[in-house]
C-alpha positions as CSV (number, residue, x, y, z in Angstrom):
1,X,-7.2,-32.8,10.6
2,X,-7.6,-31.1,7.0
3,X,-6.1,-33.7,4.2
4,X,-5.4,-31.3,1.4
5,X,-6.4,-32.8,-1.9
6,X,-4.8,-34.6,-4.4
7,X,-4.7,-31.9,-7.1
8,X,-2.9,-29.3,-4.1
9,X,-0.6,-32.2,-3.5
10,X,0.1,-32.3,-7.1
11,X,0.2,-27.9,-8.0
12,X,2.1,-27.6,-4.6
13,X,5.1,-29.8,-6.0
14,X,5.5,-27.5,-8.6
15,X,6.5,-24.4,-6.0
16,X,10.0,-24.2,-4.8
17,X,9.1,-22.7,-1.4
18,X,13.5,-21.6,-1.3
19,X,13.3,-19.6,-4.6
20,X,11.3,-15.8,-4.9
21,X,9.9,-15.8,-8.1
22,X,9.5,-12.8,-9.9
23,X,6.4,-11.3,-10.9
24,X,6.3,-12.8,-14.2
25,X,7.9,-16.4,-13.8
26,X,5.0,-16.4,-11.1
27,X,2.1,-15.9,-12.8
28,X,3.6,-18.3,-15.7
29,X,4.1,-21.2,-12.8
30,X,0.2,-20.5,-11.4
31,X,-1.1,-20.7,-15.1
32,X,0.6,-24.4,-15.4
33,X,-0.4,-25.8,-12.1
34,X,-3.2,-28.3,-11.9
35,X,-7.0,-26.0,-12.4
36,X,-10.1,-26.2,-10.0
37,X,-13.7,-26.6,-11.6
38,X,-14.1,-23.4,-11.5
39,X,-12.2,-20.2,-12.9
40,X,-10.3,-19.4,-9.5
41,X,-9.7,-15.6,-8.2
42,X,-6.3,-15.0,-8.2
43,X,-5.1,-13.4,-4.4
44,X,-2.4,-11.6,-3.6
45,X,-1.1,-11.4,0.4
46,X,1.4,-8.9,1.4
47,X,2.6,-9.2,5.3
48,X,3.9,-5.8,6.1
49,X,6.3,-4.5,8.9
50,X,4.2,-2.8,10.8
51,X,3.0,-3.3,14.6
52,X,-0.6,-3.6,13.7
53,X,-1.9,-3.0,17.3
54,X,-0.8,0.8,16.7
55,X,-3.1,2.3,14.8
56,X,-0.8,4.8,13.4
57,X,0.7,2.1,11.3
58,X,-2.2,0.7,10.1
59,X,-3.0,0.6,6.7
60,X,-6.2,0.9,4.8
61,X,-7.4,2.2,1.4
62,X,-8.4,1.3,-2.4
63,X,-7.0,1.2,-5.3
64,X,-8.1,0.8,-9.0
65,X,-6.0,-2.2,-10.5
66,X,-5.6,-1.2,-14.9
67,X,-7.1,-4.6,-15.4
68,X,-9.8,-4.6,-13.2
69,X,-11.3,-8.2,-11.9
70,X,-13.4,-10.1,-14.2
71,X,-16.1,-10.3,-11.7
72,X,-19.2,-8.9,-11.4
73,X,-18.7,-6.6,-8.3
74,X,-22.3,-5.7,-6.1
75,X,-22.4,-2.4,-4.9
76,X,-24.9,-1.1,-2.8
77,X,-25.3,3.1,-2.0
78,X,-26.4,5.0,0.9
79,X,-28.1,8.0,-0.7
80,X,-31.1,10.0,-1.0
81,X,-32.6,12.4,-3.4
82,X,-30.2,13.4,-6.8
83,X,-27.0,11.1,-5.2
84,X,-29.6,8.3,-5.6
85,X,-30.5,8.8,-8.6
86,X,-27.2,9.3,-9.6
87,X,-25.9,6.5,-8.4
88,X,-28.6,3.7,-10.1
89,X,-27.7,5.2,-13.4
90,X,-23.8,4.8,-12.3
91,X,-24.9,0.4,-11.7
92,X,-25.3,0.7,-8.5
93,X,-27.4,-2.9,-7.6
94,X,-29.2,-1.6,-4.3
95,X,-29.6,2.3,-3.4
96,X,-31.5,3.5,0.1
97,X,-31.6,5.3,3.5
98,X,-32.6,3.7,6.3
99,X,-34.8,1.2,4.6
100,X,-31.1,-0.2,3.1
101,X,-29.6,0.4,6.8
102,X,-32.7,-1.9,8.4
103,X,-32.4,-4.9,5.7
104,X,-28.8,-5.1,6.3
105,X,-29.1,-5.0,9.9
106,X,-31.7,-7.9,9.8
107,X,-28.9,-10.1,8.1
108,X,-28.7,-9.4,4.5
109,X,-24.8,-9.4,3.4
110,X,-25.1,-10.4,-0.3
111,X,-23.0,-7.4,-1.6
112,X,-19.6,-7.0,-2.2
113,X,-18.9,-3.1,-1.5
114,X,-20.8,-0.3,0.3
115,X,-20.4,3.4,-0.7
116,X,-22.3,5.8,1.5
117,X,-23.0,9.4,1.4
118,X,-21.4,11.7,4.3
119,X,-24.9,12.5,6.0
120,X,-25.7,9.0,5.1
121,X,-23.2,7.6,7.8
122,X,-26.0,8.4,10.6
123,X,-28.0,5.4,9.4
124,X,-24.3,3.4,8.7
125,X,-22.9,4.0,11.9
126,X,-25.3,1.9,13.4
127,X,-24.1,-1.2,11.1
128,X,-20.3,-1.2,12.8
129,X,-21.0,-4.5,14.3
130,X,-22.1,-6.4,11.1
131,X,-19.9,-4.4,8.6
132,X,-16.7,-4.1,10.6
133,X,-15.7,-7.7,11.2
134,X,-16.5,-8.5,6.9
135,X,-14.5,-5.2,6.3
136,X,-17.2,-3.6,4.5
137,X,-17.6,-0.3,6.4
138,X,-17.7,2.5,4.3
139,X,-14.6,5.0,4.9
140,X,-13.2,8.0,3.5
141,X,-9.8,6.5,3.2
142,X,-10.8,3.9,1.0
143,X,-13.5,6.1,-0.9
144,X,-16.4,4.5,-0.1
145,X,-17.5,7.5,2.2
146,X,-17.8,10.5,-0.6
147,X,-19.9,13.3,-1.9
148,X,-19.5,11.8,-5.5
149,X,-21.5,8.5,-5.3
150,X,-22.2,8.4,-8.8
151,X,-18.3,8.2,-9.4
152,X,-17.1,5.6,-6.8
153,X,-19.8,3.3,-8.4
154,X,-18.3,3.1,-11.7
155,X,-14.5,3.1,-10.2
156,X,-15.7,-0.2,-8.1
157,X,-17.8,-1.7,-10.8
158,X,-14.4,-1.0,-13.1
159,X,-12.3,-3.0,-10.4
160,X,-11.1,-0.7,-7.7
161,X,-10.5,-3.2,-4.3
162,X,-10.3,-1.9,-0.8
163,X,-7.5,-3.4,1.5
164,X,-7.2,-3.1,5.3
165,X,-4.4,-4.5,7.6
166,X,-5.8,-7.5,9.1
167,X,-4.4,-8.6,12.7
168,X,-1.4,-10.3,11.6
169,X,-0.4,-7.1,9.8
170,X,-1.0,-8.2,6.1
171,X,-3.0,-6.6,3.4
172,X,-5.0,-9.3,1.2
173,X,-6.6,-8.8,-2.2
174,X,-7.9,-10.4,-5.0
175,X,-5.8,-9.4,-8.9
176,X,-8.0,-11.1,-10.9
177,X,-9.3,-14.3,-12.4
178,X,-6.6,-17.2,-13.5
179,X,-8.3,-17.6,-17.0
180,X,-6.9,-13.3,-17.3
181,X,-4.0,-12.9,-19.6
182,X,-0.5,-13.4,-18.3
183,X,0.1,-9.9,-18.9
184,X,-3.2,-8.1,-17.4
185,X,-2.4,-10.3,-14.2
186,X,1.2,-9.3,-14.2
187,X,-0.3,-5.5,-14.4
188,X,-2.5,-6.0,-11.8
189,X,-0.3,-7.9,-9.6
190,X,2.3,-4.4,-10.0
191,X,0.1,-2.2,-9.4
192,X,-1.1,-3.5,-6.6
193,X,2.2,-3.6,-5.0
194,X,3.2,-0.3,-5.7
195,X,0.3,1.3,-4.3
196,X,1.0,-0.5,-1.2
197,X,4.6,0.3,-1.1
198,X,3.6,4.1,-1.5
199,X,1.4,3.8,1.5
200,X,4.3,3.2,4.2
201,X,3.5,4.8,7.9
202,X,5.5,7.1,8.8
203,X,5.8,5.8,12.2
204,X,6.8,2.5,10.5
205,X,10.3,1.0,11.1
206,X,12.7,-1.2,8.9
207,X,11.8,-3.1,5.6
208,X,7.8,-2.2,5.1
209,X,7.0,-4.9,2.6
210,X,8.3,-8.0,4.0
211,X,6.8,-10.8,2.0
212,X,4.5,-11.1,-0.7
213,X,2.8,-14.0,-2.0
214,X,0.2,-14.6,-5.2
215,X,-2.3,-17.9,-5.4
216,X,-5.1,-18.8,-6.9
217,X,-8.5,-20.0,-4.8
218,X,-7.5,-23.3,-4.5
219,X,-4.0,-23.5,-5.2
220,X,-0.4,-22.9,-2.9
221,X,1.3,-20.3,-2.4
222,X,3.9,-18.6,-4.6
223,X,6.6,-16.1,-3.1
224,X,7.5,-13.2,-5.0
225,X,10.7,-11.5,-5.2
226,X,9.9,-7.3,-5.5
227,X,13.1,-6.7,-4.8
């Protein structure tokens, strides 16, 4: 059995699980709670009401939060000729063909985001199995498959995230970092929101967002109120 420790015992006090907080009053109460070592990611978890086993309710994408995520985010790019060389003066970190397709498929992971090329996708096709399950397959819904390489480097570098429904049918993303400005996270938290709440099925029924919850790494949840 887990034992959470005594510093989640302690922040987890703090949150009245009865009371929605909003936006603001939430990021104020996860700034007070007791830190990690480290400067924690703050995460945000929407659960959506949608029947994720029907893939015309599923929902997927990427979105570019104002305050992007005071990280350093790896990118690598599936390109060739000109969109190559485009690309590594746009930051990408790795750029290749099949010589990229070969060293992921041997096992290397340590990237954050893939962006491909459209007549790249015959070497990423083959990658399904390894890129699927991390949710790192390229797609054109969430950008990541485009003509313009160069530009979705920069826009993930900035701090665009990509989001998929997950099989409990929430979307989960990282806002930021908790050492960010109470008003960049606030920002970043909104924004976030709203794009999902623009993104509603159509074959989707009743109240789409149904709960919404922010935390840092290491610390509890907090429920928001988006009424």
């Amino acid at each position: 059995m887990v034992v959470a420790s005594k510093r989640y015992r302690k922040a987890s006090e703090r949150v009245d699980r009865a009371k929605l907080y909003s936006v603001r009053d939430a990021v104020g109460l996860l700034k007070t709670l007791p830190p990690a070592k480290f400067d924690e990611t703050v995460e945000i978890a929407i659960h959506l009401g949608i029947d994720p086993k029907k893939s015309d309710q599923l929902v997927r994408g990427a979105v570019s939060l104002p305050k992007g995520l005071g990280k350093s985010v790896r990118v690598v790019v599936f390109a060739e000729g000109g969109r190559a060389d485009e690309a590594k003066a746009a930051g990408a970190d790795v750029v290749g063909s099949e010589d990229l397709a070969k060293r992921i498929g041997d096992g290397w992971t340590e990237f954050d985001v893939v962006i491909a090329a459209p007549d790249m996708m015959k070497h990423v096709g083959k990658l399904g199995k390894v890129l699927g399950p991390q949710g790192k397959m390229p797609s054109p819904k969430s950008g990541t498959v485009t003509s313009d390489v160069a530009q979705a480097v920069r826009e993930f570098k900035a701090g665009k995230v990509e989001f998929r429904t997950d099989p409990g049918g929430s979307v989960q993303a990282p806002v930021g970092k908790r050492s960010f400005q109470n008003d960049d996270l606030e920002a970043n938290v909104n924004a976030f929101v709203d794009h999902i709440r623009h993104m509603r099925p159509a074959a989707a029924k009743g109240i789409f967002i149904r709960k919404v919850v922010m935390s840092s790494t290491m610390g509890p949840g907090i429920p928001l109120d988006l009424r």
